[in-house]
N, C-alpha and C positions, 0 to 999 in steps of 0.2 A: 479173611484168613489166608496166610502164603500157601503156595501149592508145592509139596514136599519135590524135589529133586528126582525121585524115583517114580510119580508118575507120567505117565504115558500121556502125550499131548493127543487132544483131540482129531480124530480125523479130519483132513478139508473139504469143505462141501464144492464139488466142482460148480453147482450150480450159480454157489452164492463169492465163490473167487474170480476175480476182475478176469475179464481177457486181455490177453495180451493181444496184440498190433504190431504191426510191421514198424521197426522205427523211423523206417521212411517214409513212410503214411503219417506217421505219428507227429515229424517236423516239419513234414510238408502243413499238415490242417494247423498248427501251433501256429508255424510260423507267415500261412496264410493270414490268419485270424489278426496276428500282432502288422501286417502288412495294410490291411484295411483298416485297423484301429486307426492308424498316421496317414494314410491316406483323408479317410473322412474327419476325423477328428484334429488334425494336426497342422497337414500339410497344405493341403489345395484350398481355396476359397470357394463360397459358395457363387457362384453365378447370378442368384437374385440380388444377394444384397454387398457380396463381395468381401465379404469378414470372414475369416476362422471362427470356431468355437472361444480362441481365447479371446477374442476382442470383442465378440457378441456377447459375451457374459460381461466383461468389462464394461461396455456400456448400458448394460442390461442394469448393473449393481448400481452405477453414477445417478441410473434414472430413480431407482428405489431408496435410496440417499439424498433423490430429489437435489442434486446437484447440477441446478439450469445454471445456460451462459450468463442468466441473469442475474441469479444466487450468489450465494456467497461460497466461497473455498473448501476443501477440506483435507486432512493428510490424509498423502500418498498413501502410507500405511495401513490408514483403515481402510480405504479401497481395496488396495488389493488383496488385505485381511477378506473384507467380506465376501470379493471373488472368489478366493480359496476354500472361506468358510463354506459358502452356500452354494457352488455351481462347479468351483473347477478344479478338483480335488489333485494342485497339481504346487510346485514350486512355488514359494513368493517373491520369489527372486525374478524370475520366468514370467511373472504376472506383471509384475513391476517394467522390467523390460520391455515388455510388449506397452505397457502404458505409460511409459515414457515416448518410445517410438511415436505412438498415435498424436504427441504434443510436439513432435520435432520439426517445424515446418522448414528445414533444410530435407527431411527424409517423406515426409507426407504432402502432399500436394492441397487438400485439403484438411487441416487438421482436424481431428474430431475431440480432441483434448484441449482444454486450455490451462497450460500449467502454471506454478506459481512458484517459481527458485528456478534452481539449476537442472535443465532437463537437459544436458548435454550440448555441445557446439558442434558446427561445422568443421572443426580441426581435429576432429575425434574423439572428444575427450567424452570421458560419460559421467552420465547423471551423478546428482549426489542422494545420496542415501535416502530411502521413501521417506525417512519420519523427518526430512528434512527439507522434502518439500509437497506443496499443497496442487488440488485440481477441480478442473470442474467440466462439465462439459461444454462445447462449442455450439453455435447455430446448426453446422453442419451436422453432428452428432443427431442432434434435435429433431432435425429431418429426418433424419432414418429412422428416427424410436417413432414418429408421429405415426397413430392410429392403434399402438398396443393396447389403448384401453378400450378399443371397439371393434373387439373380436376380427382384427385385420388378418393373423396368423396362428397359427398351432399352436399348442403349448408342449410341453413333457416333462417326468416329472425330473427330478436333479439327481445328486449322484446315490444319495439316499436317501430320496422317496419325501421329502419333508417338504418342498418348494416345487414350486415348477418355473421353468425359461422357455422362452420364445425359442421354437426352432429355426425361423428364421427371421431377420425385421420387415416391418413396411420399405424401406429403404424410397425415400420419394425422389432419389436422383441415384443413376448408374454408378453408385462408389467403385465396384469392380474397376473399369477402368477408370476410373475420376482420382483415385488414390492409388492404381496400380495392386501387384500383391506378388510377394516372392516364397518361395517354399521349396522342399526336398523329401520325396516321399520315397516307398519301397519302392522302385523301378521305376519311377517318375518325378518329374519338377512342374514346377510354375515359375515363370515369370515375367509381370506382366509389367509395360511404364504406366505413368501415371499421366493422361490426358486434362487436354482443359474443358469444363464441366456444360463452359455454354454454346461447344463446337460438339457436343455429343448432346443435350439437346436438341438442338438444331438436327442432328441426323436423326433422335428418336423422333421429332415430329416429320418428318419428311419422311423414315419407315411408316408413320401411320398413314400419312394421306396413302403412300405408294409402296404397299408391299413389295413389290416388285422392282424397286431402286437399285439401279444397275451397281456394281464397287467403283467402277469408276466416279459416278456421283457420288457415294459414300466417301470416300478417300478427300474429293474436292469437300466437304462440309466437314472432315474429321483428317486434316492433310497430316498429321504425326503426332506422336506425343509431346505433352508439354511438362516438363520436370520441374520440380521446386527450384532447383541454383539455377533452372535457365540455362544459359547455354546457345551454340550455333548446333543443329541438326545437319548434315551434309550428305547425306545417306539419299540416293535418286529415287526420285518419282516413281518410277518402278520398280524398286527393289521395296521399296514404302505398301506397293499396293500388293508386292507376291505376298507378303508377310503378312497383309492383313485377312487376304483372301483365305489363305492357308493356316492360320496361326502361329506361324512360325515364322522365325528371323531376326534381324537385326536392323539395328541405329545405330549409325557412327554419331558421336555428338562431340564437340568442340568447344575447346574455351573460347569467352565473347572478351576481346581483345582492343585495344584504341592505339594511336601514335599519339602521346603527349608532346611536344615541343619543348624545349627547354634554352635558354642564351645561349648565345653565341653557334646559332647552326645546329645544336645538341639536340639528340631525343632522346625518347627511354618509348619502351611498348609498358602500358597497364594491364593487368589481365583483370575483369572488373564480375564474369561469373565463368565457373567452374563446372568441369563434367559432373553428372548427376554420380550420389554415391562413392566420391574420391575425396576422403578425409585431406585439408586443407595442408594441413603438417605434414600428411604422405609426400603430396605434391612437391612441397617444398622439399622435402627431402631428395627427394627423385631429381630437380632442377639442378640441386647443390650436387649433388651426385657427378650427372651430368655436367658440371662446369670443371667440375675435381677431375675428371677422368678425358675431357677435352672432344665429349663425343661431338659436341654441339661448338665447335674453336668461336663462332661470331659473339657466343653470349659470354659478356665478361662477368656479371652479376649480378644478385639476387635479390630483391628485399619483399620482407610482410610487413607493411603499411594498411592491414585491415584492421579495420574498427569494426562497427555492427556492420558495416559491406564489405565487401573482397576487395583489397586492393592490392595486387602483386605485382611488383615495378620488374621488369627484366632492362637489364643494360647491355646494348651492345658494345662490341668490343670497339667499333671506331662510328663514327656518324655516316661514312660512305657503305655501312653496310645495309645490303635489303632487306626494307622489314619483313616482307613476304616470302623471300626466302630465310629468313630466321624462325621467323614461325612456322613453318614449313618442317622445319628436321626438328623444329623442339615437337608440335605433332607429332612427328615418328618415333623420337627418342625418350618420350615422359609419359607423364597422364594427362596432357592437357588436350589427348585425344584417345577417347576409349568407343566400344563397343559394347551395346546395351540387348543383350538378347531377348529377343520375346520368345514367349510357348505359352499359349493361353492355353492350359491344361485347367478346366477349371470342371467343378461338381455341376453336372446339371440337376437340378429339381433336389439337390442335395444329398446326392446317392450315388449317379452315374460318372465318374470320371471322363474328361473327354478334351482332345485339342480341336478348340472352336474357332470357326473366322468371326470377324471384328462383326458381320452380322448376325450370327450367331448369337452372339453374347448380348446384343441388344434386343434381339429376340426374346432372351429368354427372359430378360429384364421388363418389358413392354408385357411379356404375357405374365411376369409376377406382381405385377402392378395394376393388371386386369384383375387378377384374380382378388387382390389386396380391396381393390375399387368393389368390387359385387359384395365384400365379406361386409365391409364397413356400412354398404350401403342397405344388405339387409339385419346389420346390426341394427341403424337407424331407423330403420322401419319399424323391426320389433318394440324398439323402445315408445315412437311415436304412437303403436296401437296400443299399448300397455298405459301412455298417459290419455288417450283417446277415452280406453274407456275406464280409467278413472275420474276425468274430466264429465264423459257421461254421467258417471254417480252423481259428481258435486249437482251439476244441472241438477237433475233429477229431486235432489236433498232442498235444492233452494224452490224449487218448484210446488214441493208438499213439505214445506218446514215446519209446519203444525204437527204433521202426523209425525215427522221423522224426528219433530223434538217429543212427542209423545210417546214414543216409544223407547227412545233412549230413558227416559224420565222414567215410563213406569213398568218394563217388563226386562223379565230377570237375566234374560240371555238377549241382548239390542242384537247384538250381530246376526243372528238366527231369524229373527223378527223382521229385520229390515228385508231381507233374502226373500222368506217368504210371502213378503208383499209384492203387489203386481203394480207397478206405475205406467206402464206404459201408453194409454191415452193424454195422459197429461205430460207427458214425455214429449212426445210427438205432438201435440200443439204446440210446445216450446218452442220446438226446433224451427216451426214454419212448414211443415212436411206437408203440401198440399195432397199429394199421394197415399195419406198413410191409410193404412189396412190396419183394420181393430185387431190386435194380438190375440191367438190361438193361447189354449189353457196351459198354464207354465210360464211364457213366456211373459215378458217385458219384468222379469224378476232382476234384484243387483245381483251382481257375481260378488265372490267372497272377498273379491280385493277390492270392488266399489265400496260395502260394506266396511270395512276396517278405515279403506279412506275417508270416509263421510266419519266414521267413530273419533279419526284422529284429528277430525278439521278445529280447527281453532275457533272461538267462539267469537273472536273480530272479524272474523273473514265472512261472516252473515250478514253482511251488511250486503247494500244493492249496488255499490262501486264493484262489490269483489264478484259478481256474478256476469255483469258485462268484459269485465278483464279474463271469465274463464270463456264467455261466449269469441272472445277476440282470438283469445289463444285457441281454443279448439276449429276457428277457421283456419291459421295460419298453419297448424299440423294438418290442417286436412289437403289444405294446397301442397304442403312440405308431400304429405304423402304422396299425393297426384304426381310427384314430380319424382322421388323413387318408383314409384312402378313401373311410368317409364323409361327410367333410366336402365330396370334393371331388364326390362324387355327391350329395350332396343341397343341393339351393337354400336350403333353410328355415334347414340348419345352417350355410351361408354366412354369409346374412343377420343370424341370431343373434350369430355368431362378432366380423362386423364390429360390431353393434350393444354388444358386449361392450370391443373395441377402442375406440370412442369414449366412451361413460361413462367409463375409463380414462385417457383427456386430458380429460374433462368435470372428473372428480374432481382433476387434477393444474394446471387453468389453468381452473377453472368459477369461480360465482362466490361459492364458500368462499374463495377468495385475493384478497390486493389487486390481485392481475395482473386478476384475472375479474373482479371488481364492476362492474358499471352505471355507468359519468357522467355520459352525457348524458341528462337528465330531458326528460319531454312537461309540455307545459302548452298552453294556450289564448291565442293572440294576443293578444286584447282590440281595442281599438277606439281606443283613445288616441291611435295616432297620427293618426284621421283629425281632431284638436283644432285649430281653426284656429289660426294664430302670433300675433292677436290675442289672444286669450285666455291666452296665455303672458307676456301684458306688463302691464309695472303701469302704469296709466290716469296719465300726468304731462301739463299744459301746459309748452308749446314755442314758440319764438317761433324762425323759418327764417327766415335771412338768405344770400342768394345775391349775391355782388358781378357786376360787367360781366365779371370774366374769370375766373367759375367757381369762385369761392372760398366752400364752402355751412358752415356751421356752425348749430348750436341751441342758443339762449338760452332756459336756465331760465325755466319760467312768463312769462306775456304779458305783457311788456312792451309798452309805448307804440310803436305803428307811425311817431310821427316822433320816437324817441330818437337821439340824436348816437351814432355807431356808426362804431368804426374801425376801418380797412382797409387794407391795402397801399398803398405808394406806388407811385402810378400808376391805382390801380384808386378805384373806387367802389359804390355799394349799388345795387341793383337791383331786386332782390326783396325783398320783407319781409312774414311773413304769420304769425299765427298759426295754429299747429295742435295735436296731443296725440303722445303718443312709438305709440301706439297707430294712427296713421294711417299710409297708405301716400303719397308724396310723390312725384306724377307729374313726370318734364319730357318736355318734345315738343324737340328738335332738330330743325333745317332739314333736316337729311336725311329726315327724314319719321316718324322712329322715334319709339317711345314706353318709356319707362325708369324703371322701380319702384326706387324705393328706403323704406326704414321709418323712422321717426322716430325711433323706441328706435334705430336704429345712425348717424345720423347722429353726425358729430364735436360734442365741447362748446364753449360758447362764451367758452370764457377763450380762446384764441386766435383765431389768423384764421380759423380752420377747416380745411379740405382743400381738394384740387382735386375737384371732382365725376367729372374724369374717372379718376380712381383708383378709383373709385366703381365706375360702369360703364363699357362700350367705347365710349362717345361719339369721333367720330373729331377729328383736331385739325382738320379743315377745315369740320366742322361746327360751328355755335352754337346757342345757347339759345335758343328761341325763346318758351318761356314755363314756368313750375314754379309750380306749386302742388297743393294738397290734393285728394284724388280724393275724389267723392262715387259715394256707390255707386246705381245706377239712372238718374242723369242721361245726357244726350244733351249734345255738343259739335259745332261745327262746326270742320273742320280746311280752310286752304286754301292754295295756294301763291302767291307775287308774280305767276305767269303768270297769275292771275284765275278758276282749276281749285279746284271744292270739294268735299264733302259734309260730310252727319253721319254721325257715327261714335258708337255706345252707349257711356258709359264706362265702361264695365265691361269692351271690347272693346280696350280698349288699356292694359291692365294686364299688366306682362313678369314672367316667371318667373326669365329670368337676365340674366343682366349686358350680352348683347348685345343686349337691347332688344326690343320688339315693331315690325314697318312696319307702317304703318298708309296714311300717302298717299306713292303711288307718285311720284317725282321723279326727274330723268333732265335730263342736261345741264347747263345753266348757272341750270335750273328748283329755287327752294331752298321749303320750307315757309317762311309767314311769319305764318298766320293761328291763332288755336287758342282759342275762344269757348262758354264757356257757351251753350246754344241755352234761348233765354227768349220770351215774347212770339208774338207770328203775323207780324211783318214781320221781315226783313232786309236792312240798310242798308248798301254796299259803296260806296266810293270809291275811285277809283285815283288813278293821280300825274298827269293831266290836272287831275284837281280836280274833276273829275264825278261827281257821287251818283247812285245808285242806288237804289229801294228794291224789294222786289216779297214777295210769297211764303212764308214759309217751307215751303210744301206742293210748291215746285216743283224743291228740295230731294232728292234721294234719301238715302234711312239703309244704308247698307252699313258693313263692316268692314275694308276693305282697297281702295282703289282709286288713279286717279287723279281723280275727279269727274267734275262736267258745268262747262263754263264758267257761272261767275258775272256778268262784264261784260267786255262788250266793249271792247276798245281798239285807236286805231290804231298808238297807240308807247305806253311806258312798260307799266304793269301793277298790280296790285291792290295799295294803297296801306294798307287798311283796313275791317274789318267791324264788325255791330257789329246783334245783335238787338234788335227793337227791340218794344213794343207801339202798333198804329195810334193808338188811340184816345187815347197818354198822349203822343205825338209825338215830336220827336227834339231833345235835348239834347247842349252841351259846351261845354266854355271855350274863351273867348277866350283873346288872348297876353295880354290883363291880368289872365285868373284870372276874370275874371266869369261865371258861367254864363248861356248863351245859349241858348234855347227856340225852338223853331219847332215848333208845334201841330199845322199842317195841313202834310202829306205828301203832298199828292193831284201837285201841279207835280214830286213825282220819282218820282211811282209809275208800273211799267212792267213787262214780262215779264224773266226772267231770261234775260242773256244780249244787251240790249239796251246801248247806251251813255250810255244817263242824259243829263241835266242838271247845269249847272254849281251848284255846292255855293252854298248860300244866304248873302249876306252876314257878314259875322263869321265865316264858319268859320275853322279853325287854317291857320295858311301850311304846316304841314305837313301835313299833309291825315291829319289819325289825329284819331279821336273822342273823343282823352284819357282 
């Protein structure tokens, strides 16, 4: 019935109303809680067997699908169907991906999938769609599920409650690093490379003889990672051992590279394997890039010549060039030299986060493989006493088959009957038991489960063949047993036992197989790259032609600086200068910036040229304010129209990349407009008054970056023009008729910097610049 409008809601019971919480208590525990979920569940591997949750359910479902390397196929689809259905209540998409990954043996070192269609390429492309393609599991897979059916590890149950998974596998070989593992958690990563399987081996048997195996040894039996695409490793011996001691670091690793020979004196470099994790088409892109943009001048071009291998042909630009200094700046300029970081941030015991050294993590692996060893070992046993003494029934049953057929025959409850019969004298005759002691009241009865056995025995197996075959087998469990007991009491024969277990995956994925062999080779960086990009160019004259509105182009060898030279309509020539393809070609912009560009990439001169600002980020509201050749060691003076200067070393305003170097600070409606060779001991400044200045250049400061000290003073307008000068040789310029004009003596405008000069000597330019 509705509750009318007018009455009175009931009181709240303070006792039975939530409490409130701080909300910052409140997102701190949420948002801890959702931090450990990806942490344990997501992001980090575990340490014993080296799988996520999603990849241990993934193999977990393959095995219950009974999908062996041996077997037959099955789709994608249903796999990762019944991972979703039954353990991993997560994406199928997400499931999929992860179990594509595990079949990419460009991306996994050992694969533990074995796919069937298109599980994606080296060139990046990805998978195709699950129902379109099929899987099964691999040898290696196999190895790590081996012992789940003999109580090897835990169980727990699923997401709800209806199944249960392994929490962790048998794992019989170190996958952790044997396939690497990458991830990104709340305040934490992993990532680990992928080693070769029968060089970590080798180190776990050599942990077990010698606990105490110096890293130096460890490092000589486990010298680096070894990646699926192979590769050269160049990364030193010691920077190999701080990383592993510590868990943290890096591996340079390099393309594996040849000189093919080709007629006539010609070669080409092949690059034949690839940095680990650098999609093939990236590559190539980055090379092409590189060739387009002239960082690299010796490489003239490119080709993918790969089939099922890598074959990437690079062409030098002429046969006299160094191979080794070619591959040298393409290392520095592309991908065909990357950096592989490690952080063995891994779960110990499944729980603990933590950055582990390289022995560490074999540690923990050697002790979950002890532990895997004892579980299995007293699964074994259990099961051997449980046929032991069923094995006793059957004796027993063939020993008095009269009685034991007579009682099945004629009383109404057999199994109750047999129980409370006593055999034991003729039991023990059987055996041979020279020792036996006649049985106290109760004993030498069958138990409930010899009973049922002897009920369920088949009426062929009463013959006298089948009583000798059970005498055979119950000696061979009694030695089997003898030989658990002491296994599982003594350490040494532990240790043996596992160490017998891994040369057994040594021998089956070491590296006698093409699974096992080594890829990734060591070698010695070199020094090549630190080769200036001078030295990579061929020494050509150049003639640099820059129009009024930014149009820059180079005219083959020096030409005549007043050749007739066309241009855009509308525009005209501005700059013109000779230089070499070998120089670096400064501009200064009003904005204060300074901008490298090379003469080997400048555009040629059969057309207009380019815009410069395609070049570099010159903004559109800025202009040119002067371009030419950089000399290296000299001094310039830079200054703005506000009459603000210094000198600046040239070498100090030489840019790295495209957006320039600042060099003089400007602000407001304040633009650069000065930028002068610094020559001579005077400095001669004019503004738009028409008053010369001279004074100094000692009063001058040399800095790298500023806004100056005022040069002249003015009451209106601002600095018009500079212009260093020598006292002794005076000061020079043309008239508006071209005539050069001299004025000797300087003394009538010499003055302190900062002063406002004298009006400019007879003749000078109406527009007040020194020509």
């Amino acid at each position: 019935m509705a509750q009318d409008d007018d009455t009175p809601l009931p009181p709240i019971d303070p006792v039975a109303a939530p409490l409130a919480e701080p909300l910052r208590r409140a997102l701190g525990e949420r948002y801890l809680q959702y931090a450990l979920s990806t942490i344990m569940h997501r992001a980090l591997p575990d340490a014993r067997d080296g799988l996520k949750p999603v990849h241990r359910r993934i193999l977990f479902a393959m095995r219950e699908l009974r999908l062996s390397s041996t077997g037959g196929f099955r789709k994608s689809a249903k796999i990762s169907g019944d991972v979703m259905g039954n353990y991993h209540p997560h994406g199928d998409a997400a499931i999929y991906d992860a179990m594509a990954r595990l079949a990419q043996d460009f991306n996994v070192r050992y694969p533990l999938v074995d796919g069937q269609g298109n599980f994606g390429n080296i060139d990046g492309d990805n998978p195709a769609a699950a129902r379109y393609t099929e899987a099964r599991m691999t040898a290696c897979a196999e190895a790590l599920l081996e012992g789940l059916a003999e109580n090897a590890v835990d169980y727990r149950e699923n997401y709800d409650g209806t199944l249960t998974e392994p929490i962790v596998l048998p794992a019989a070989f170190p996958n952790l690093l044997a396939n690497g593992s990458s991830g990104i958690a709340v305040g934490m990563a992993t990532n680990i490379p992928p080693h070769n399987l029968d060089e970590l081996i080798d180190a776990c048997v050599a942990l077990i003889d010698r606990p105490d195996l110096s890293d130096d040894e460890l490092v000589t039996l486990i010298p680096g990672p070894d990646f699926p695409t192979g590769g050269v490793i160049v990364e030193p011996r010691a920077s190999i051992m701080e990383a592993y001691r510590t868990g943290r670091g890096a591996f340079r690793l390099r393309a594996k590279w040849e000189i093919e020979q080709l007629p006539r004196g010609l070669w080409q470099i092949v690059v034949t394997e690839i940095p680990f994790q650098v999609p093939k088409s990236r590559l190539i892109e980055k090379l092409a890039e590189v060739i387009q943009t002239r960082k690299v001048p010796l490489l003239a071009d490119i080709r993918d010549e790969s089939a099922e291998d890598v074959r990437i042909v690079l062409e030098p630009r002429a046969k006299t060039v160094d191979p080794e200094l070619l591959m040298g700046m393409l290392f520095k300029n592309s991908d065909l030299e990357t950096r592989f970081s490690l952080n063995m941030n891994v779960l110990i015991d499944g729980r603990t986060p933590r950055v582990c050294s390289l022995r560490e993590v074999l540690r923990a692996f050697l002790d979950h493989r002890r532990e895997v060893l004892l579980r299995r070992s007293q699964h074994r046993l259990d099961k051997i006493d449980h046929r032991l003494e069923v094995l006793e029934g059957f004796i027993t049953a063939f020993l008095n088959l009269d009685r034991v057929i007579d009682i099945i025959r004629y009383d109404d409850t057999p199994r109750d009957a047999l129980m409370r019969e006593v055999w034991g004298r003729k039991v023990a005759r059987a055996m041979n038991e020279a020792d036996y002691v006649a049985p106290a009241p109760g004993e030498g009865e069958l138990s409930e489960v010899q009973a049922e056995a002897i009920l369920n025995m088949r009426l062929r197996s009463l013959r006298r063949l089948e009583e000798m075959e059970l005498r055979r087998e119950r000696d061979a469990l009694m030695a089997e047993r003898a030989g658990l007991e002491d296994l599982l009491a003594s350490g040494n024969l532990q240790w043996q036992a596992i160490t017998g277990q891994l040369r057994e995956v040594q021998k089956q994925f070491g590296k006698g197989t093409e699974l096992g062999r080594r890829r990734s080779q060591f070698a010695e960086a070199g020094s090549v790259e630190d080769v200036p990009m001078e030295a990579m160019i061929e020494r050509e004259p150049i003639t640099v032609v820059c129009s009024k509105m930014g149009w820059v182009r180079a005219m083959k060898g020096h030409i005549a600086l007043d050749s007739e030279l066309k241009f855009k309509d509308g525009d005209e020539g501005r700059f013109v200068f000779h230089a070499e393809t070998t120089d670096k070609i400064v501009l200064f912009g009003s904005n204060g910036r300074f901008y490298t560009l090379l003469g080997v990439n400048l555009p040629g001169g059969r057309g207009m040229g380019e815009p410069v600002r395609l070049m570099v980020d010159l903004p559109n509201e800025a202009g040119i304010v002067d371009l030419f050749v950089h000399k290296a060691g000299g001094r310039m003076l830079v200054a703005s129209n506000a009459g603000d200067g210094f000198i600046v070393p040239s070498d100090e305003v030489i840019a790295q990349t495209r957006g320039g170097k600042q060099v003089l600070n400007v602000r407001d409606d304040v633009r650069a407009a000065i930028c002068r060779d610094v020559t001579g001991d005077h400095l001669a400044v004019v503004g738009d008054n028409r008053k010369l200045l001279v004074f100094a250049l000692d009063e001058l400061p040399e800095m790298a970056r500023g806004k100056g000290v005022r040069l002249q003073k003015y009451k209106d307008g601002g600095l018009s023009d500079a212009m260093c000068v020598t006292w002794d040789m005076g000061l020079s310029w043309k008239d508006p008729a071209g005539r050069t004009r001299h004025e000797p003596d300087l003394t009538e405008w010499l003055g302190k910097r900062a002063t406002a000069g004298r009006m400019a000597p007879r003749g000078f330019p109406r527009d007040n610049r020194f020509g």
